[in-house]
C-alpha positions as CSV (number, residue, x, y, z in Angstrom):
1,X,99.2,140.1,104.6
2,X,101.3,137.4,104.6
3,X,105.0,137.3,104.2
4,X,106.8,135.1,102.5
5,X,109.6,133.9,104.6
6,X,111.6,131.2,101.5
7,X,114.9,131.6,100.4
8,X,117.1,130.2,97.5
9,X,117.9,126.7,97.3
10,X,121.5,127.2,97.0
11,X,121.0,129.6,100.7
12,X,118.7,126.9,102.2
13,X,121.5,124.7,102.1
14,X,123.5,126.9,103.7
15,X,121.5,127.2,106.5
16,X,121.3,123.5,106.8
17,X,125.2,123.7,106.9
18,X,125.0,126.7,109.7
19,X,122.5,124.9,111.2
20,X,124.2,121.5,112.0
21,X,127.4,123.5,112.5
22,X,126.5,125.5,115.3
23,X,124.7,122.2,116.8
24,X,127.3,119.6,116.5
25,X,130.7,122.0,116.5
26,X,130.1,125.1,118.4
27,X,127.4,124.5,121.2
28,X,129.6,121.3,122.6
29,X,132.4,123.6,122.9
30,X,130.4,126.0,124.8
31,X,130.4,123.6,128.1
32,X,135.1,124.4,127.9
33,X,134.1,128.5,128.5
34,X,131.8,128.1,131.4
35,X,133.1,129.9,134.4
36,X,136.7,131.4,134.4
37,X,137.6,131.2,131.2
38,X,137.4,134.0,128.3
39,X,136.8,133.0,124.4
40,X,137.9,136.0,123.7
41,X,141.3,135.8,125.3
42,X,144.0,135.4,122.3
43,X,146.6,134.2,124.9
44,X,144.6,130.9,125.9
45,X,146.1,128.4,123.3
46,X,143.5,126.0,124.6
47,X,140.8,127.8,123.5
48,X,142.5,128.9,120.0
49,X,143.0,125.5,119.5
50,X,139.1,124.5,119.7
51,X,138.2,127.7,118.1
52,X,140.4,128.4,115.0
53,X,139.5,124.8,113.0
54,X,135.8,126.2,113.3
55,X,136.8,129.7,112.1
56,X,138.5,128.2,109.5
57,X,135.5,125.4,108.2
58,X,133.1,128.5,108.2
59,X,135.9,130.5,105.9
60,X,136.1,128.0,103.7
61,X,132.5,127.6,103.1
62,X,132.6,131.5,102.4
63,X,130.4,132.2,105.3
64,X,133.1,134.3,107.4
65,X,131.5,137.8,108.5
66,X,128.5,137.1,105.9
67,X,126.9,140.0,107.6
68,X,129.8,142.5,105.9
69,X,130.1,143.8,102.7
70,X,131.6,141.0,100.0
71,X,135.1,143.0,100.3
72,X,135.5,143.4,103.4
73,X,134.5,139.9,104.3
74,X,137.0,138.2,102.1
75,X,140.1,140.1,104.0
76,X,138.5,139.5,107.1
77,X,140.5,137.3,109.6
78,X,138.4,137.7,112.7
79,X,135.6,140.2,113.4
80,X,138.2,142.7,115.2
81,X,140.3,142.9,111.9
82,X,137.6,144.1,109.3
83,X,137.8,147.3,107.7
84,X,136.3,150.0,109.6
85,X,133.8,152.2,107.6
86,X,134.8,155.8,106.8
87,X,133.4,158.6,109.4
88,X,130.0,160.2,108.4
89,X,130.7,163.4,107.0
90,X,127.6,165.6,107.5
């Protein structure tokens, strides 16, 4: 059986976008955090500087913690500040 793997022509060109994105904007930047330093460290203005423009072109796009649900994506300000989801009650 074969499975059909196409997507909406308003997504495709997303994907181009994501695509060249992560090509031309995020894997050059990836050469800075080899070794010592941490992307992940909110006190290194150098790497907040390289990393927040890109945050911000993918928020603008509406692409920003696509993986969440539609509400809590729109609030979100970095992964670490989404809405958590309620405990499972059993």
């Amino acid at each position: 059986m074969a499975i059909d793997f196409s997507v909406e022509p308003e997504f495709q060109d997303k994907l181009h976008w994501m695509d060249e994105f992560v090509t031309q904007e995020i894997e050059p930047i990836d050469l800075y955090f080899r070794g010592e330093v941490n992307p992940f460290d909110r006190t290194n203005d150098t790497a907040n500087a390289l990393i927040r423009p890109l945050q911000q072109q993918v928020q603008d796009r509406g692409l920003w913690a696509c993986h969440l649900a539609p509400t809590w994506a729109a609030s979100a300000t970095s992964p670490c500040s989404t809405p958590r989801s309620p405990p499972l009650t059993l």
